[in-house]
PDB file of N, CA, C, O and CB in Angstrom:
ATOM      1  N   UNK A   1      67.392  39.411  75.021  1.00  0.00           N
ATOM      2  CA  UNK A   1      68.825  39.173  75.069  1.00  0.00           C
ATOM      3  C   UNK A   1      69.152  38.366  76.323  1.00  0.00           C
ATOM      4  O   UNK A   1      68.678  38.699  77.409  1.00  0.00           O
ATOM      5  CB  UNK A   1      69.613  40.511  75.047  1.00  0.00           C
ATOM      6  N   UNK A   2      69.802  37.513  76.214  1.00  0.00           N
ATOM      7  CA  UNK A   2      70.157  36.689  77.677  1.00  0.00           C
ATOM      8  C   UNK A   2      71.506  37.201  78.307  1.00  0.00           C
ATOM      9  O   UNK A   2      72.303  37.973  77.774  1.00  0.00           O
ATOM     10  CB  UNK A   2      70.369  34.926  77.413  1.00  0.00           C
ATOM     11  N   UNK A   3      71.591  36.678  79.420  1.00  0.00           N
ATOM     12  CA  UNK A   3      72.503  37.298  80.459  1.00  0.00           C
ATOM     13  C   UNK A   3      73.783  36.598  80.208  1.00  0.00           C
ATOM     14  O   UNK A   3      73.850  35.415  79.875  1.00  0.00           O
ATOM     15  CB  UNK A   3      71.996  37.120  82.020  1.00  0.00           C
ATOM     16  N   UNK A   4      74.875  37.445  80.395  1.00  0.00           N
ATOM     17  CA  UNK A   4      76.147  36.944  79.902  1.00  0.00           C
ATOM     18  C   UNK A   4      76.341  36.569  81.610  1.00  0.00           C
ATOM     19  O   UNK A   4      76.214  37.326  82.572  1.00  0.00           O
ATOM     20  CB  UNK A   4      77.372  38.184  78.920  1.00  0.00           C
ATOM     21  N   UNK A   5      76.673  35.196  81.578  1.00  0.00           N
ATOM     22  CA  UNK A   5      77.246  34.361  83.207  1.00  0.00           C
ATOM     23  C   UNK A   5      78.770  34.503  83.283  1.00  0.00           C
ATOM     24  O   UNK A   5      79.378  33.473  82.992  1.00  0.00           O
ATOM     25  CB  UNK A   5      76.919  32.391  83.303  1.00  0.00           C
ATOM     26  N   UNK A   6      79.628  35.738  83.668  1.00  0.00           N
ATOM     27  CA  UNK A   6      80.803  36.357  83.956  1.00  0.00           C
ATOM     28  C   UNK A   6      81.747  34.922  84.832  1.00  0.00           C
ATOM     29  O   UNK A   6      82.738  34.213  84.660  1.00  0.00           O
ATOM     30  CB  UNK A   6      80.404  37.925  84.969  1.00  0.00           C
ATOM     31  N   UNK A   7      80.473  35.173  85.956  1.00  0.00           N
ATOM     32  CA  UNK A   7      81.245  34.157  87.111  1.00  0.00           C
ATOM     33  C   UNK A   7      81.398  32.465  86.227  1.00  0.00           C
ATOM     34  O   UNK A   7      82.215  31.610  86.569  1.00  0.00           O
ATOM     35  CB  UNK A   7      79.939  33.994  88.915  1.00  0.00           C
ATOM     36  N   UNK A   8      80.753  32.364  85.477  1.00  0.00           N
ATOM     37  CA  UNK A   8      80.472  31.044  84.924  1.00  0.00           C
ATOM     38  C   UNK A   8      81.930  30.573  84.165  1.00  0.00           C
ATOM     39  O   UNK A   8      82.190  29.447  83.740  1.00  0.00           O
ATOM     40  CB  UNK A   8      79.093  31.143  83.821  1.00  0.00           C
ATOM     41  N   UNK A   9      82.796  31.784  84.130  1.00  0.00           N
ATOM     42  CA  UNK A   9      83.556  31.659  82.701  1.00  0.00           C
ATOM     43  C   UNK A   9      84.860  31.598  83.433  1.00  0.00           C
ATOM     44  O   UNK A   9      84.880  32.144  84.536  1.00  0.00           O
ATOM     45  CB  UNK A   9      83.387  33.031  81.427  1.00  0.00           C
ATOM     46  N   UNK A  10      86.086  30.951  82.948  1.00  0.00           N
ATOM     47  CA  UNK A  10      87.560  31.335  83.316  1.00  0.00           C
ATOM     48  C   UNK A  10      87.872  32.341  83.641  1.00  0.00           C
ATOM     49  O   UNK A  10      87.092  33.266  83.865  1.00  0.00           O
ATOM     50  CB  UNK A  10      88.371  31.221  82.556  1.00  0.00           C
ATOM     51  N   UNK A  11      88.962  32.380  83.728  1.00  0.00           N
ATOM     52  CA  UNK A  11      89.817  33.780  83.475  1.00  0.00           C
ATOM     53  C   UNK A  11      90.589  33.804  82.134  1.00  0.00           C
ATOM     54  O   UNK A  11      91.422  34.710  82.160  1.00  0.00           O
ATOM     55  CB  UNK A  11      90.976  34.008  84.673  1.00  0.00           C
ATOM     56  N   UNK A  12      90.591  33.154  81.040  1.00  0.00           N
ATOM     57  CA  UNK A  12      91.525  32.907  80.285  1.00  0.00           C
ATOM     58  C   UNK A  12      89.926  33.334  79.018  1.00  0.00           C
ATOM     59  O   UNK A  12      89.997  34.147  78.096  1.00  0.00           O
ATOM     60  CB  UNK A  12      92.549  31.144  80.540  1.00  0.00           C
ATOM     61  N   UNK A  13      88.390  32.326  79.467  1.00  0.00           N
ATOM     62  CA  UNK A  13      87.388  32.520  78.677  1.00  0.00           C
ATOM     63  C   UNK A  13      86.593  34.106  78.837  1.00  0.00           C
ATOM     64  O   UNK A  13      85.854  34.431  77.907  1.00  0.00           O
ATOM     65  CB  UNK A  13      86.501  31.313  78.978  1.00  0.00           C
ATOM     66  N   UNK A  14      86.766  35.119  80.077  1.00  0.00           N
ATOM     67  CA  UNK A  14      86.375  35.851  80.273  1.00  0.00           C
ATOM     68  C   UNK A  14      86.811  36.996  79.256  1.00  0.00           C
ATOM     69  O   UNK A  14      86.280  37.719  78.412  1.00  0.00           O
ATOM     70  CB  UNK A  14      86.481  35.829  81.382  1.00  0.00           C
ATOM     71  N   UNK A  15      88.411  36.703  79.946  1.00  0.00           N
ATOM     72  CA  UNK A  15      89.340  37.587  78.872  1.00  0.00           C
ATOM     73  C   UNK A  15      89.381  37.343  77.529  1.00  0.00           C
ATOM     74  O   UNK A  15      89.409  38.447  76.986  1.00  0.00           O
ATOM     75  CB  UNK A  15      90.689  37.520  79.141  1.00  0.00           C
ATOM     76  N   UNK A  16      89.403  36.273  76.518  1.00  0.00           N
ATOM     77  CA  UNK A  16      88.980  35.643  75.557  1.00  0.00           C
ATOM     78  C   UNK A  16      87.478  36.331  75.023  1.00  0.00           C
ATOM     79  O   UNK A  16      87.552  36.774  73.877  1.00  0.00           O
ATOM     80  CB  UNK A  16      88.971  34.202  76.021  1.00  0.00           C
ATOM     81  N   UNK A  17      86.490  36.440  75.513  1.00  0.00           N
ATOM     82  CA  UNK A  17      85.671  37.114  75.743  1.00  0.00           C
ATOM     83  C   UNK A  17      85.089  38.510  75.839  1.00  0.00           C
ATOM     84  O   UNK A  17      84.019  38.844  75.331  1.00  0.00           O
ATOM     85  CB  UNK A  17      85.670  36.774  76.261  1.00  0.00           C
ATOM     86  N   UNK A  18      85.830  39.228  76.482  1.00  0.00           N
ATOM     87  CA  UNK A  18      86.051  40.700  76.457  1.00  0.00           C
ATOM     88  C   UNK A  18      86.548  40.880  75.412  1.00  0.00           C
ATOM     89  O   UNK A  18      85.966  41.628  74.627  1.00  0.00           O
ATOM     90  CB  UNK A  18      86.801  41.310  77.410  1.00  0.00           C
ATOM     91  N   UNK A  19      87.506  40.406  75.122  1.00  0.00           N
ATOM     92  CA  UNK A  19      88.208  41.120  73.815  1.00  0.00           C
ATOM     93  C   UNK A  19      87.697  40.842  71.989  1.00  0.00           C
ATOM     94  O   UNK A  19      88.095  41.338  70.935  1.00  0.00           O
ATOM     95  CB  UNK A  19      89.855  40.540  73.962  1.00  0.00           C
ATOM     96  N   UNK A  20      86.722  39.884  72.302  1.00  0.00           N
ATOM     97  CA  UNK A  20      85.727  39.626  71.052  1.00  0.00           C
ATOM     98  C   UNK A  20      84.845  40.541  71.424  1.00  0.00           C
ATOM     99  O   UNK A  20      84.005  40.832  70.573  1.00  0.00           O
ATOM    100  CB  UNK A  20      85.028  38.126  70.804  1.00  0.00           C
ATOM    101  N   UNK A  21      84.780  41.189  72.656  1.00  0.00           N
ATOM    102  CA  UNK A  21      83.042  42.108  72.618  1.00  0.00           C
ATOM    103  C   UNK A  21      83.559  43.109  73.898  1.00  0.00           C
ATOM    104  O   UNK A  21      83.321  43.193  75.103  1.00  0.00           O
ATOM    105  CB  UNK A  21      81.068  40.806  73.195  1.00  0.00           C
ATOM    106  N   UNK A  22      84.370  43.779  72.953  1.00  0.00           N
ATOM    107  CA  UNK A  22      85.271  45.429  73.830  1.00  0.00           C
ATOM    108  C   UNK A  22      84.211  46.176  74.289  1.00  0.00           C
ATOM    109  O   UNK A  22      84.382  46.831  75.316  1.00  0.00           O
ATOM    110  CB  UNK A  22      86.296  46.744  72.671  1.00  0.00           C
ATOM    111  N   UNK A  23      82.284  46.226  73.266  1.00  0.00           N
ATOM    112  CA  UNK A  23      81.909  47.438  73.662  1.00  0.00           C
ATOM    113  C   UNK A  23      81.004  46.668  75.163  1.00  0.00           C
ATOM    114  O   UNK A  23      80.260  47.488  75.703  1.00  0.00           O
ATOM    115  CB  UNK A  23      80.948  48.424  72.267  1.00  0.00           C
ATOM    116  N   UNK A  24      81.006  45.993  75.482  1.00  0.00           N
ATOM    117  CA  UNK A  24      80.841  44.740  76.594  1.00  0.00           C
ATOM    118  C   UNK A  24      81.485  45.601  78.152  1.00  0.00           C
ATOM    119  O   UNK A  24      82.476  45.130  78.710  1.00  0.00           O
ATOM    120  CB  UNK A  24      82.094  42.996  75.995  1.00  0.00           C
ATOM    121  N   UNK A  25      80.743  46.941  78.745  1.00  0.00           N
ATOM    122  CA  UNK A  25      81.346  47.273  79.881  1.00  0.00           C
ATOM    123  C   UNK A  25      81.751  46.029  80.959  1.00  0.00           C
ATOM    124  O   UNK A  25      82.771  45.617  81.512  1.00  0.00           O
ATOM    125  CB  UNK A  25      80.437  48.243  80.459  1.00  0.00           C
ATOM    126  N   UNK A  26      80.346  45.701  80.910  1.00  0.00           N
ATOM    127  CA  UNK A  26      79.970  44.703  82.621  1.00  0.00           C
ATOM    128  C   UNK A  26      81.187  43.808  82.059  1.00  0.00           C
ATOM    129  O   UNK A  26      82.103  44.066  82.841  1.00  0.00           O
ATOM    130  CB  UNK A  26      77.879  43.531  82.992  1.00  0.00           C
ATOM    131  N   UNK A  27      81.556  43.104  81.331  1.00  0.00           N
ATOM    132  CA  UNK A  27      83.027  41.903  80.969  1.00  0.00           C
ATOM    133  C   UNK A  27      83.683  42.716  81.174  1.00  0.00           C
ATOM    134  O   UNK A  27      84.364  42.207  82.064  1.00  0.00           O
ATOM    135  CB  UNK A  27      83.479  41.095  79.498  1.00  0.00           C
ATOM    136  N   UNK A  28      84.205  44.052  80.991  1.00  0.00           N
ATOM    137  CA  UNK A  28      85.805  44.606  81.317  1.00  0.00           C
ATOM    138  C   UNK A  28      85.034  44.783  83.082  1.00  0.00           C
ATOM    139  O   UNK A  28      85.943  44.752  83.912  1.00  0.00           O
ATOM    140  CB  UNK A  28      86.594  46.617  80.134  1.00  0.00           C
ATOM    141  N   UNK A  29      84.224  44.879  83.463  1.00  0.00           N
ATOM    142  CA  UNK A  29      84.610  45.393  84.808  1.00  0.00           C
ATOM    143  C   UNK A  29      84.533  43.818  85.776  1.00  0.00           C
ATOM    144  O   UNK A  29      85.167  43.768  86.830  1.00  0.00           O
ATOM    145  CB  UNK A  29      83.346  46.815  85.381  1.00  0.00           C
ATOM    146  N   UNK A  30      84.101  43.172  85.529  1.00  0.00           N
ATOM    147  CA  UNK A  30      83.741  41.746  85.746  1.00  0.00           C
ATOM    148  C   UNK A  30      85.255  41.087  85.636  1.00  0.00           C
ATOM    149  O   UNK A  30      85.492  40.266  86.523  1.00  0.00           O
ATOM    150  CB  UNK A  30      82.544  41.124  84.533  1.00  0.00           C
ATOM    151  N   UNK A  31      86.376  41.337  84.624  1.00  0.00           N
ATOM    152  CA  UNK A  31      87.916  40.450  84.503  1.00  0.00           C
ATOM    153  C   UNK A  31      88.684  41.955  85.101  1.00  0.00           C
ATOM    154  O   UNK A  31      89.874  41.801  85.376  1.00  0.00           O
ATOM    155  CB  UNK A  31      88.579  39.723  82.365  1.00  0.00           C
ATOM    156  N   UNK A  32      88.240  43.082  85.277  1.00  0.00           N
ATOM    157  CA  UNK A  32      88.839  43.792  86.595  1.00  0.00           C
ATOM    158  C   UNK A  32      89.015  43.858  87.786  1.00  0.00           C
ATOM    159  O   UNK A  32      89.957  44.232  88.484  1.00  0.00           O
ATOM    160  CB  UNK A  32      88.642  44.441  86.749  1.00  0.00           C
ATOM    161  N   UNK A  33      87.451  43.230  88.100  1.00  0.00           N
ATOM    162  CA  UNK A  33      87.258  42.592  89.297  1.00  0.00           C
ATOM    163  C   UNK A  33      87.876  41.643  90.120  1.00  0.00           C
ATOM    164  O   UNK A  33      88.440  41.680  91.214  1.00  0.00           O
ATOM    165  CB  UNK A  33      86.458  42.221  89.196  1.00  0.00           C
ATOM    166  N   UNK A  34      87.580  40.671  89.184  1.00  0.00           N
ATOM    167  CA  UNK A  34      88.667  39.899  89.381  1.00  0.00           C
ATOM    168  C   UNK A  34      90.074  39.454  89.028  1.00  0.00           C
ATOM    169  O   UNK A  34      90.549  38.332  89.205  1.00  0.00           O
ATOM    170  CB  UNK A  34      88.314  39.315  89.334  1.00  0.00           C
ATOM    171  N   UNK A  35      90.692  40.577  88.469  1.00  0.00           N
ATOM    172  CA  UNK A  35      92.203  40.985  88.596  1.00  0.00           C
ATOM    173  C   UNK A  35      92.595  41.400  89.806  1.00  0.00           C
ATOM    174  O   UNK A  35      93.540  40.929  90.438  1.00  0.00           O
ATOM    175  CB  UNK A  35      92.592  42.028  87.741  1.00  0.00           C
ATOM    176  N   UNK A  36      91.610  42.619  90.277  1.00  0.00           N
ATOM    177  CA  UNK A  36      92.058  43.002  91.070  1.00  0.00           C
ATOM    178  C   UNK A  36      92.231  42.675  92.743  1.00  0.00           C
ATOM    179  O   UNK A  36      92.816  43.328  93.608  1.00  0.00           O
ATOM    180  CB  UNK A  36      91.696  43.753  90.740  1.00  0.00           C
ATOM    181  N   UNK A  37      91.474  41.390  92.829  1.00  0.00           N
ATOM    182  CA  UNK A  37      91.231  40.756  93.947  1.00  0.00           C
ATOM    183  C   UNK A  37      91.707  39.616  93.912  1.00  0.00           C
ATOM    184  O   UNK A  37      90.945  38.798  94.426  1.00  0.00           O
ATOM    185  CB  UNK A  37      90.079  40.706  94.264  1.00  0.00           C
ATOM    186  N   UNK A  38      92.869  39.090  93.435  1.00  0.00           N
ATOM    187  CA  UNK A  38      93.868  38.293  92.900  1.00  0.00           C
ATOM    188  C   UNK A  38      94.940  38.973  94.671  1.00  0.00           C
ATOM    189  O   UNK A  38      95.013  40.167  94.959  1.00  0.00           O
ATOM    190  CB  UNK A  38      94.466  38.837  90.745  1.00  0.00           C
ATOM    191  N   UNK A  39      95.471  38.046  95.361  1.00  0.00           N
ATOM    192  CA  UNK A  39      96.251  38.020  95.970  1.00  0.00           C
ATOM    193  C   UNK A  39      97.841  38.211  95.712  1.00  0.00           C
ATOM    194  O   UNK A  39      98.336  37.092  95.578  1.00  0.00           O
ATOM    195  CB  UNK A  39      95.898  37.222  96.344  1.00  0.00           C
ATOM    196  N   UNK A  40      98.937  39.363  95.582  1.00  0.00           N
ATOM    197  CA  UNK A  40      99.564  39.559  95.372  1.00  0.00           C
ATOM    198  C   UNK A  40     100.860  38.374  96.703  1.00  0.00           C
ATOM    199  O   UNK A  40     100.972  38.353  97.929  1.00  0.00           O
ATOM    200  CB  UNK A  40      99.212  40.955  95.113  1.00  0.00           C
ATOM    201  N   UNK A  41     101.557  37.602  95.566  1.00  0.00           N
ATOM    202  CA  UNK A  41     102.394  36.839  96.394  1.00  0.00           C
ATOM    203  C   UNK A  41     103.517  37.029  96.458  1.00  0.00           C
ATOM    204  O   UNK A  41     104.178  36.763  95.454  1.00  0.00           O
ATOM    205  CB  UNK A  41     102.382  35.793  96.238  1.00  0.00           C
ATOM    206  N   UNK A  42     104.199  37.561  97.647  1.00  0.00           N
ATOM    207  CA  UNK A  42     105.329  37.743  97.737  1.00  0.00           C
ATOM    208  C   UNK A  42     106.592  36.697  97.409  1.00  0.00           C
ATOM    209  O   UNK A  42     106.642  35.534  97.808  1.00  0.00           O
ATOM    210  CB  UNK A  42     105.268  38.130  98.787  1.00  0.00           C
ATOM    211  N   UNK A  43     107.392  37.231  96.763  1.00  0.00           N
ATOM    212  CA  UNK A  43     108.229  35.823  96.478  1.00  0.00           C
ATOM    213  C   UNK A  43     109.251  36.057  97.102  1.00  0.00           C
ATOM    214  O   UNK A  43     109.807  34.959  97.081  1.00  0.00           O
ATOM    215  CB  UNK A  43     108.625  35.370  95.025  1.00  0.00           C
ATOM    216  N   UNK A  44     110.061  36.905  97.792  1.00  0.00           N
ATOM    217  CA  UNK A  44     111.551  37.557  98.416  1.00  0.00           C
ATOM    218  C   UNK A  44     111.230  38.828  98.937  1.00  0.00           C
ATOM    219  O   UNK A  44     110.164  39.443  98.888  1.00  0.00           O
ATOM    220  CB  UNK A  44     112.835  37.809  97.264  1.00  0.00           C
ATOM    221  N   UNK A  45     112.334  39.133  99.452  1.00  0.00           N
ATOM    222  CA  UNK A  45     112.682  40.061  99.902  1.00  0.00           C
ATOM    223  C   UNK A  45     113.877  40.986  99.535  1.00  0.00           C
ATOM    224  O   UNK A  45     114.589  40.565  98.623  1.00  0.00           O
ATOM    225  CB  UNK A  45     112.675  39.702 100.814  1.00  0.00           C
ATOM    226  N   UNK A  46     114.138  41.913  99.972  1.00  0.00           N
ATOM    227  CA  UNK A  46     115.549  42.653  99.078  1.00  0.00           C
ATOM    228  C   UNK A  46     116.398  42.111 100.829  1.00  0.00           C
ATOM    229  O   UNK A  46     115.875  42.053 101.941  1.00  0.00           O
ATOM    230  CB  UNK A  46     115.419  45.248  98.436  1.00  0.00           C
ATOM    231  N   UNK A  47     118.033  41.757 100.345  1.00  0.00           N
ATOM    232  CA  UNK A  47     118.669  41.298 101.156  1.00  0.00           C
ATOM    233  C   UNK A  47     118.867  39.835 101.519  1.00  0.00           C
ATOM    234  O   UNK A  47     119.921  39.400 101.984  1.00  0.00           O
ATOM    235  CB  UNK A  47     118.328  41.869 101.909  1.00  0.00           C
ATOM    236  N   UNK A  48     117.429  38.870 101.195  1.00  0.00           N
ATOM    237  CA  UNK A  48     117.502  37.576 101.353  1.00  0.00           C
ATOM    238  C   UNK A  48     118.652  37.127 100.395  1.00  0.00           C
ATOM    239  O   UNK A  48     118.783  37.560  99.250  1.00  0.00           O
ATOM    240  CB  UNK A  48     116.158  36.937 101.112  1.00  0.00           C
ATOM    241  N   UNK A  49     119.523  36.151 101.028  1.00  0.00           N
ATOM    242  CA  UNK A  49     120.823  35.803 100.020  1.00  0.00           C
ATOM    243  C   UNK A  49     120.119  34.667  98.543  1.00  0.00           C
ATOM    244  O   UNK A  49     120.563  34.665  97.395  1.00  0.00           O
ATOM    245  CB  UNK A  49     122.309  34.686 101.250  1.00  0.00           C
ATOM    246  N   UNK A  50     119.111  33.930  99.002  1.00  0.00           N
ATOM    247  CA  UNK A  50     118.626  33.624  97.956  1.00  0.00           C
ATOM    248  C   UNK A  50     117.583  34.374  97.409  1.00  0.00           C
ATOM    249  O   UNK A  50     116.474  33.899  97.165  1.00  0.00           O
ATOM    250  CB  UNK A  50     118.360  32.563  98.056  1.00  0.00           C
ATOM    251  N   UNK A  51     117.963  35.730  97.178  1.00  0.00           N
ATOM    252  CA  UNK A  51     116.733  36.369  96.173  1.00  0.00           C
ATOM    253  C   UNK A  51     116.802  35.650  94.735  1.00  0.00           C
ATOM    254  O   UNK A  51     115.778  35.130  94.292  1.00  0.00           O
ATOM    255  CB  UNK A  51     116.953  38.192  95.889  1.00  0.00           C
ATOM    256  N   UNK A  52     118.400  35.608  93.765  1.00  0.00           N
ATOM    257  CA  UNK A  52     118.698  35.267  92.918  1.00  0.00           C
ATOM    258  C   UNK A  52     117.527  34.135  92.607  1.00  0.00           C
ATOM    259  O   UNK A  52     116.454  34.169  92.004  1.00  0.00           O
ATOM    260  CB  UNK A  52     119.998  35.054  93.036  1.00  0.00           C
ATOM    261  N   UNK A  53     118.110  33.333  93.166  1.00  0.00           N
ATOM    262  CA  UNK A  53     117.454  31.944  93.141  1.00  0.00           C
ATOM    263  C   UNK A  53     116.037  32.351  93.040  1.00  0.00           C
ATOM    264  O   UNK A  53     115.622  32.511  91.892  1.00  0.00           O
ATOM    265  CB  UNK A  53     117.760  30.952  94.484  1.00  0.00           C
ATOM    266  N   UNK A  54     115.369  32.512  93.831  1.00  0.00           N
ATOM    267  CA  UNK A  54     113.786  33.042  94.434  1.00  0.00           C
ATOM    268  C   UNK A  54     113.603  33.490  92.944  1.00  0.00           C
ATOM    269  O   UNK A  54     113.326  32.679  92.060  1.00  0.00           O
ATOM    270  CB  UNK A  54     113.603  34.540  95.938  1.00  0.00           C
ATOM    271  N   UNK A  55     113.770  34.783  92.728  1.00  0.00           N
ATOM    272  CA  UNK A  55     113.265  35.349  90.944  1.00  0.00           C
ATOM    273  C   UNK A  55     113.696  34.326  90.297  1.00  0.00           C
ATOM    274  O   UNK A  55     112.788  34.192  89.477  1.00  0.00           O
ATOM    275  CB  UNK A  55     114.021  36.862  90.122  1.00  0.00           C
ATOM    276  N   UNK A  56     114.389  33.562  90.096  1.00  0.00           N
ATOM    277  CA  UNK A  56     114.435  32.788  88.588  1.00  0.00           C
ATOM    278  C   UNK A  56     113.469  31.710  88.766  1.00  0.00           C
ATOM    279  O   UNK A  56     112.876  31.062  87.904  1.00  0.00           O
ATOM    280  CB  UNK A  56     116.011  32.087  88.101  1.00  0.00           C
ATOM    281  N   UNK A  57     113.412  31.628  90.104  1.00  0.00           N
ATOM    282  CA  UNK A  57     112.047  30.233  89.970  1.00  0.00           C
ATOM    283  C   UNK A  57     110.874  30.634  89.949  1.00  0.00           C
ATOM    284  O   UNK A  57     109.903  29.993  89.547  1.00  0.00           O
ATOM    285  CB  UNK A  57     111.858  29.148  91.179  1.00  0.00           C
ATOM    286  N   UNK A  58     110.885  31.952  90.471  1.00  0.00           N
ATOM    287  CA  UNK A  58     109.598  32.509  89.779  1.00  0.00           C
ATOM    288  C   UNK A  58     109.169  32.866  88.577  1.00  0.00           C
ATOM    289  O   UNK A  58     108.080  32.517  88.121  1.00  0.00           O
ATOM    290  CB  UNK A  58     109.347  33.361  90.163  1.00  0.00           C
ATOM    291  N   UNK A  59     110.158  33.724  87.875  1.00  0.00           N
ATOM    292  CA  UNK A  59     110.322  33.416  86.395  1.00  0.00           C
ATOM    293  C   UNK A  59     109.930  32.173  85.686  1.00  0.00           C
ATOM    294  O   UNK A  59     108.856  32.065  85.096  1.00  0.00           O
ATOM    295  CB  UNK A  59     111.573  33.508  86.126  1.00  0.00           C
ATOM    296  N   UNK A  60     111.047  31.006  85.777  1.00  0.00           N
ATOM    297  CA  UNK A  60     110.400  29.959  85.393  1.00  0.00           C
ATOM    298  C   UNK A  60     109.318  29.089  85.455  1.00  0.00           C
ATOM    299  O   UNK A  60     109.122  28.156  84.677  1.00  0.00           O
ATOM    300  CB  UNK A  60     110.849  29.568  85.474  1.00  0.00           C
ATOM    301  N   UNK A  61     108.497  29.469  86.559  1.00  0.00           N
ATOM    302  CA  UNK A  61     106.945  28.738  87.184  1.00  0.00           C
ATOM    303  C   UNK A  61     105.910  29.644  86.293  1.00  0.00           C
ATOM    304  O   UNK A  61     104.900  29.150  85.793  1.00  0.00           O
ATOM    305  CB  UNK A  61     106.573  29.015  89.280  1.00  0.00           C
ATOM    306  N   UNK A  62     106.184  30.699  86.183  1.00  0.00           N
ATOM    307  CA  UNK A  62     105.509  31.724  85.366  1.00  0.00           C
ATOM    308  C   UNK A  62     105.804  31.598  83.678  1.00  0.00           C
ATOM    309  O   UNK A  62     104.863  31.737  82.897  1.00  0.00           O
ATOM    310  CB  UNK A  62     106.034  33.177  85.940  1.00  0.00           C
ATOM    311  N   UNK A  63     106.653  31.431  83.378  1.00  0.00           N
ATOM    312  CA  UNK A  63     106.933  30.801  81.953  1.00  0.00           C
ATOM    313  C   UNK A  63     105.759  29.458  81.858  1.00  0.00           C
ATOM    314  O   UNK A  63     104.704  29.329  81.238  1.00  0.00           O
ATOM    315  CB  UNK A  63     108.806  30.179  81.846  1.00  0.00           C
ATOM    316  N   UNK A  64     106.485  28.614  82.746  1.00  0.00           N
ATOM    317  CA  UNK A  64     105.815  27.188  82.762  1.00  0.00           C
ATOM    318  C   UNK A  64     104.265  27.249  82.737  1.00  0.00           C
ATOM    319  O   UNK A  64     103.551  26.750  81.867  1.00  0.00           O
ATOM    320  CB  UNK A  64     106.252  26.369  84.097  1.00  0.00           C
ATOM    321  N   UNK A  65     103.937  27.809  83.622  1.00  0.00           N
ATOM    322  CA  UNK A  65     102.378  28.587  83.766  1.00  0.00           C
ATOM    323  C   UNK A  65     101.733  28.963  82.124  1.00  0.00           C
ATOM    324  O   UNK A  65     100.747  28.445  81.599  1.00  0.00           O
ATOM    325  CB  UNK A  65     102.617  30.372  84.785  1.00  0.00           C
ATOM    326  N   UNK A  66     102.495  29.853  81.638  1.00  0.00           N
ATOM    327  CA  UNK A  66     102.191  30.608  80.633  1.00  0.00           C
ATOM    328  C   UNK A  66     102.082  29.345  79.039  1.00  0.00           C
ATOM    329  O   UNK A  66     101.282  29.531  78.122  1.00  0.00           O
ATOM    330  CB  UNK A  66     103.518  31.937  80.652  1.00  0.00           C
ATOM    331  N   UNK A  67     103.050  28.190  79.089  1.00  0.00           N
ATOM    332  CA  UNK A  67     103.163  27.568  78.778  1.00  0.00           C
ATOM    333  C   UNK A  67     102.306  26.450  78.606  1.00  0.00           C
ATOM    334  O   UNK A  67     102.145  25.914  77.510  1.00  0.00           O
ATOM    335  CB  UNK A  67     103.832  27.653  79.078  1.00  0.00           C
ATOM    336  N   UNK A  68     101.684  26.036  79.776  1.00  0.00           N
ATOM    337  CA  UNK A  68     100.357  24.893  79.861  1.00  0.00           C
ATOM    338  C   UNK A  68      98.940  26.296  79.616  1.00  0.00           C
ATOM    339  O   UNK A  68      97.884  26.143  79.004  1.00  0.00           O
ATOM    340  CB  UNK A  68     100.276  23.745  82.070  1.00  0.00           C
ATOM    341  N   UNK A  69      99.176  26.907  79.961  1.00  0.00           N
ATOM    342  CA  UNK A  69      97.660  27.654  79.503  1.00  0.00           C
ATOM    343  C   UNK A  69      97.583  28.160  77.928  1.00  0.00           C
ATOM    344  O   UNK A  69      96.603  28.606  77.331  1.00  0.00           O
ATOM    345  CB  UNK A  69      97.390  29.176  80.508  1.00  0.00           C
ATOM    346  N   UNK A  70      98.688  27.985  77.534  1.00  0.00           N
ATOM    347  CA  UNK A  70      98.786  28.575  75.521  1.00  0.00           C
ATOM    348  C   UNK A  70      97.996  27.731  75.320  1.00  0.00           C
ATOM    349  O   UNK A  70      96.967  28.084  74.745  1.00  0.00           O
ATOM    350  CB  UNK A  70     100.328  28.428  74.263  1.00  0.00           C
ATOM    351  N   UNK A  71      98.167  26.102  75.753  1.00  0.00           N
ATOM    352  CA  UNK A  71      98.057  24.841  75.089  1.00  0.00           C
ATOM    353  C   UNK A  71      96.368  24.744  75.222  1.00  0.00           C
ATOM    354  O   UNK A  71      95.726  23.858  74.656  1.00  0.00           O
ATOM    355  CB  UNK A  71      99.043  23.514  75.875  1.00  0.00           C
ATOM    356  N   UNK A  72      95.827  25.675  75.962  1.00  0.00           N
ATOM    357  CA  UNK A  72      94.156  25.431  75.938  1.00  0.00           C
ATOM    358  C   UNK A  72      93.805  26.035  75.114  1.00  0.00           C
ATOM    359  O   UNK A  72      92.606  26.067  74.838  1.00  0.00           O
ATOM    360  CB  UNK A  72      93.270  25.764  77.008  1.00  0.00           C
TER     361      UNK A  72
END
């Protein structure tokens, strides 16, 4: 059996991946891994007068995001 190359793969082909082959531990812990070491980015603060603003452009960059990666 040959070695499945985790690091070799996206994040979009990993996950793509895992979920064709659930009984696949090392792939769920391999797109956990690297979920979980994903840098959490702050976008605001509570009180900043442009929070409003701040969430909707995050919203929308994240739509937009979500949007060019369907298309692969």
């Amino acid at each position: 059996m040959s070695q499945v190359k985790y690091d070799a793969m996206s994040d979009r082909e990993l996950k793509r991946y895992f979920l064709e082959h659930r009984d696949d531990k090392a792939a769920l812990q391999a797109y956990l891994d690297r979920r979980r070491n994903r840098s959490s980015k702050i976008i605001t603060k509570v009180g900043d007068p442009d929070f409003d603003i701040k969430i909707q452009a995050a919203i929308r960059q994240q739509i937009q995001d979500y949007e060019s990666n369907k298309a692969i």
